[in-house]
N, C-alpha and C positions, 0 to 999 in steps of 0.2 A: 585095732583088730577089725578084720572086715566080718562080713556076715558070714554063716557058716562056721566060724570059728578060725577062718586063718587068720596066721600072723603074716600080715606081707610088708618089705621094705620097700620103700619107693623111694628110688634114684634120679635125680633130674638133672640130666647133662648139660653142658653147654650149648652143643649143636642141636640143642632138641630132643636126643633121644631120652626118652625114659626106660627105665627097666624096672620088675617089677618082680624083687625076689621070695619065693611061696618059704617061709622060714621054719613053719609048721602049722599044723591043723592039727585042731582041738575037739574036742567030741560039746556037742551043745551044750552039754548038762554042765558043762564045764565054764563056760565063755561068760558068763553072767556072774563069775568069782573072780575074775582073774584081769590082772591090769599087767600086759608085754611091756618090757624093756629091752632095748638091746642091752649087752654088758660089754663097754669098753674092754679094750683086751689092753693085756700090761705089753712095752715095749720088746722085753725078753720072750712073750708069748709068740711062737709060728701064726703067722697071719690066716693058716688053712684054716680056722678052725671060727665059728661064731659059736656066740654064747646067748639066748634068753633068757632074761630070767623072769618067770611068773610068778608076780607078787599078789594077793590077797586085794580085790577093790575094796576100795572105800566105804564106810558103812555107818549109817547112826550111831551106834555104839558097839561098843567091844564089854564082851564076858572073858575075864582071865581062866576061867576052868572051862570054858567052852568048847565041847568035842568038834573036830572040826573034820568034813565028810571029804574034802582035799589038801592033803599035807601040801599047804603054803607058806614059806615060798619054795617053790622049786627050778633050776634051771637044765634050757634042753641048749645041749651043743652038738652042733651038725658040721660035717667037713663042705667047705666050702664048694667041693665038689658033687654033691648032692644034692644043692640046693636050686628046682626050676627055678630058669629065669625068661622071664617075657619081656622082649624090646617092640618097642613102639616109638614113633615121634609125636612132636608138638612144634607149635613156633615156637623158639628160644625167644627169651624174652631176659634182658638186663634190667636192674630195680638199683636205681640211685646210684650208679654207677660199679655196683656190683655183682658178678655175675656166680652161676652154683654150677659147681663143679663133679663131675660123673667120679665122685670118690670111693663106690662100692663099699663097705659095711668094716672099715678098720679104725673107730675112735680110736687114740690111745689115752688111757689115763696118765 
């Protein structure tokens, strides 16, 4: 998560380019609870669609009756279509004879 509270993907092509998708923005009060995951999408799932899911960070200890001020976890899905994206380059750069590929945001599980 960056400052501010976004969540952003970062894509790193082959050819250099990166892209850099805004997936949501979080209010402050919030960002200090919460740990983004992408959520792989199921093979049968339309590709339009991403999934976050914001889990609960990490913490010393856990209370089992403990009221909690953000119903965690919770997930935000956005149509691929909605979501800025910012391109920029770099030098592409190969690591051990393997290179990362500009696959945009579709794990599948």
């Amino acid at each position: 998560m960056q400052s501010g509270g976004d969540i952003i993907l970062h894509n790193f092509c082959e050819d250099g380019t990166v892209q850099s998708h805004t997936l949501s923005r979080l209010p402050d009060e919030l960002t200090a609870h919460v740990e983004p995951a992408l959520l792989p999408r199921r093979e049968e799932e339309s590709n339009e669609i991403v999934r976050v899911v914001l889990n609960r960070s990490q913490q010393h200890g856990y209370v089992l009756n403990e009221k909690q001020r953000y119903p965690l976890p919770a997930i935000i899905e956005r149509s691929k279509k909605t979501i800025p994206v910012v391109e920029g380059r770099v030098q592409p750069r190969i690591q051990d004879g393997l290179s990362l590929g500009c696959g945009g945001f579709s794990p599948v599980a």
